[in-house]
N, C-alpha and C positions, 0 to 999 in steps of 0.2 A: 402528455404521454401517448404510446400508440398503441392500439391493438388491447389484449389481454394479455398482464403483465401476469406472472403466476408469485409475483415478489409481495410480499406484505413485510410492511414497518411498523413494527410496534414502538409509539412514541412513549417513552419512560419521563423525561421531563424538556422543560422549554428550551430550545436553542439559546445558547447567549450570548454575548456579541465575541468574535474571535478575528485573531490575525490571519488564519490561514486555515487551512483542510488539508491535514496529509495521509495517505491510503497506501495499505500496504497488505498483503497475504501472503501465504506461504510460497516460494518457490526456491530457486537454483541458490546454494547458501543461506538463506531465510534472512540475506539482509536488509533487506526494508521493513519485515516484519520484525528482525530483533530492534532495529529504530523506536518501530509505534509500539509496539511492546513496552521497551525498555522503558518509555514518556508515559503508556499508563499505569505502569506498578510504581516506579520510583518519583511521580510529582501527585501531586494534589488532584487525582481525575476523578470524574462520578460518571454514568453512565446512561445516554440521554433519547436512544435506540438502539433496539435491535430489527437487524433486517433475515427476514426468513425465505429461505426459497425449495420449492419441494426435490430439486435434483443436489441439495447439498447432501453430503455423506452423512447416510443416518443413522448418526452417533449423536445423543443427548447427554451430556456434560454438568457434573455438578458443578454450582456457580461456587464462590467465596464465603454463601451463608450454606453452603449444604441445598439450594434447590436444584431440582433437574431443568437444565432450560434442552430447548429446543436446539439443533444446529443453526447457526447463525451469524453472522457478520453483526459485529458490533460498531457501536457509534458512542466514544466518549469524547468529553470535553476535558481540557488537562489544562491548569496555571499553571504557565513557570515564568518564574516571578511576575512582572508587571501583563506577560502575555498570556493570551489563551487561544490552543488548540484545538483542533477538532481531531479527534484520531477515529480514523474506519480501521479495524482489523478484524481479523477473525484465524482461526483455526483452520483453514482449508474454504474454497473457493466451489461452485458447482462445480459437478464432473458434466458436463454436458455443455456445448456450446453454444444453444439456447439460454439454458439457464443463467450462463454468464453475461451471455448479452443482456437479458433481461436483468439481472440484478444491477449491469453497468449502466443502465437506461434509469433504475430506482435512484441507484446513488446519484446520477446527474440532474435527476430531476429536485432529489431531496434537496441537491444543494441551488439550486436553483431558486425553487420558494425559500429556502434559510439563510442564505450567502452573499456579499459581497467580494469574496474573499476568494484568492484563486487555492484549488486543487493540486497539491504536488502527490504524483503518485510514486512510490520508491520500486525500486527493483532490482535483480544481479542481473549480471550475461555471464555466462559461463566460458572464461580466458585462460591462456596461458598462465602461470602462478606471478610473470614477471608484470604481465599484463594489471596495471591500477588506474584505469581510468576512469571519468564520473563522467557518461553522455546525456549530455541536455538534450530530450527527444520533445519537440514542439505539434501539435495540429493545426497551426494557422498561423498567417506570416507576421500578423500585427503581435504576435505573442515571442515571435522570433525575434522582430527586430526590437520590441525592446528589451530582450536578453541582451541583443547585440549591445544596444546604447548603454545597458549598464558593465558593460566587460564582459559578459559573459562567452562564451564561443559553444554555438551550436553547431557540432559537426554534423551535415547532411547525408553523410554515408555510413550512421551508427547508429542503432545495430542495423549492421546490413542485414541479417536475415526478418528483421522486424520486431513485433514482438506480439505474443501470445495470450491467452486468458482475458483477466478479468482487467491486468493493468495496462494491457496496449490496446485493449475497448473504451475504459474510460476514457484516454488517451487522447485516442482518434475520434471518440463518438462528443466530445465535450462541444464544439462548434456546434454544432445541431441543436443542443442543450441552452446553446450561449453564455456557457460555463468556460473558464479560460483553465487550463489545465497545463500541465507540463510533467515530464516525462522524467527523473532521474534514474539511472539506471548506474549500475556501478559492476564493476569486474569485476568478477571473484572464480575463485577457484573450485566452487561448487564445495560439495559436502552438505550434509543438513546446516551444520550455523559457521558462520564465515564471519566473526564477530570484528576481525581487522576491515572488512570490508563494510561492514555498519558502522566502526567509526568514523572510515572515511568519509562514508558518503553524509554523515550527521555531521559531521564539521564542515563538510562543503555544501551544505545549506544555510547552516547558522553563518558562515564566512560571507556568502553570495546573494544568501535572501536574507539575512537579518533576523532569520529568529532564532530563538537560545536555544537547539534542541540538541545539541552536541553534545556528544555521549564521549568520557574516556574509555581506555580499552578496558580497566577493571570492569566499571561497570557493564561496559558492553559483555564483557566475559560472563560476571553474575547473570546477566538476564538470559544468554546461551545457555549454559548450562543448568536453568530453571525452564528454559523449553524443551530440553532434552529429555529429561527427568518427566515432562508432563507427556500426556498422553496424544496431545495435538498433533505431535509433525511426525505425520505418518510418510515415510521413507519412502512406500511402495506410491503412495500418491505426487510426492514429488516427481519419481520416476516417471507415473502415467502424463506427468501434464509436459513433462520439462523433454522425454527424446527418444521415448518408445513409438510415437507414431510418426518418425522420420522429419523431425521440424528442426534436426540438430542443433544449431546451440540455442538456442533460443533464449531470450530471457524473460524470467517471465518474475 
């Protein structure tokens, strides 16, 4: 790691062996987050860190038993069926662009001592409504080309405007890491939950990379309208990250 990180991890229990890391936070639609969402309420997950950083919005959260935790980015481990995930999510991302680098640097490095396993991070870009597509966004060529050998098509001009926060840090910063990472990012037509566009993008990972995390629309629906309902996805912070400070569509 470099420098003074201001991120602290508190480890809850032992990493255990998994197929894959998938990372997702709040942004444009909240489809990646209704994904890692949806995987830790409805399978078998326990919860194995929390990661803390002093520029997340400080709002403390009663947990599932009634404690107050801290703001934070979580780290569960999830079975479904014979697999096991890693899920990072959290309720909101720092508001400061240090902070998010710094937290991107914790999580690469967490997975780095814990991991063999590659990082998919999920995301929207905010498109037209007719607009459905799933862009495979890569950091380094040997992870592109074998996207390429297994079918997959990485288009090199998407998203053109790039992408923002905490998931196109991980993204970009994972080679340094020597973390192999990849970028899904999926259209959607914005609004706090875009639940058509989590199940797209969940089916075209389970279809492309082979794990079962594919969510139908019911379900995807239940776990949207249980984040709505919770106090998490705060609207006015989607706003500040996603195109109030002129980054237009961005996705984040």
């Amino acid at each position: 790691g470099g420098g003074m990180s201001r991120t602290k991890i508190q480890h809850i229990s032992d990493v255990p062996l998994h197929d894959a890391i998938i990372e997702a936070v709040p942004g444009i639609g909240n489809v990646g987050k209704l994904v890692v969402d949806g995987l830790v309420a409805s399978c078998d997950s326990r919860i194995i860190a929390r990661i803390l950083h002093p520029d997340m919005p400080p709002h403390a959260t009663l947990d599932s038993e009634g404690l107050l935790r801290p703001p934070h980015l979580s780290i569960h481990s999830v079975n479904i069926g014979a697999q096991t995930v890693l899920c990072i999510c959290s309720d909101a991302q720092p508001t400061t662009a240090a902070g998010q680098y710094e937290v991107a640097e914790s999580i690469l490095n967490f997975v780095k001592d814990h991991s063999d396993s590659r990082l998919y991070v999920l995301a929207g870009l905010a498109m037209d409504p007719e607009a459905q597509g799933i862009h495979v966004v890569c950091s380094e060529e040997s992870t592109r080309g074998s996207m390429e050998e297994h079918g997959i098509e990485v288009r090199t001009g998407q998203p053109e405007s790039g992408m923002i926060g905490l998931a196109g840090l991980l993204v970009s910063l994972a080679p340094l890491h020597e973390v192999e990472a990849i970028g899904l990012v999926a259209d959607t037509v914005g609004g706090a939950t875009d639940a058509r566009a989590a199940e797209r993008l969940s089916m075209f990972v389970q279809d492309k990379f082979g794990l079962n995390i594919g969510m139908d629309l019911d379900r995807t629906q239940a776990i949207a309208s249980r984040l709505l309902e919770s106090v998490g996805i705060s609207e006015a912070a989607i706003a500040e990250i996603s195109g109030e400070h002129g980054y237009g569509d961005l996705y984040v």
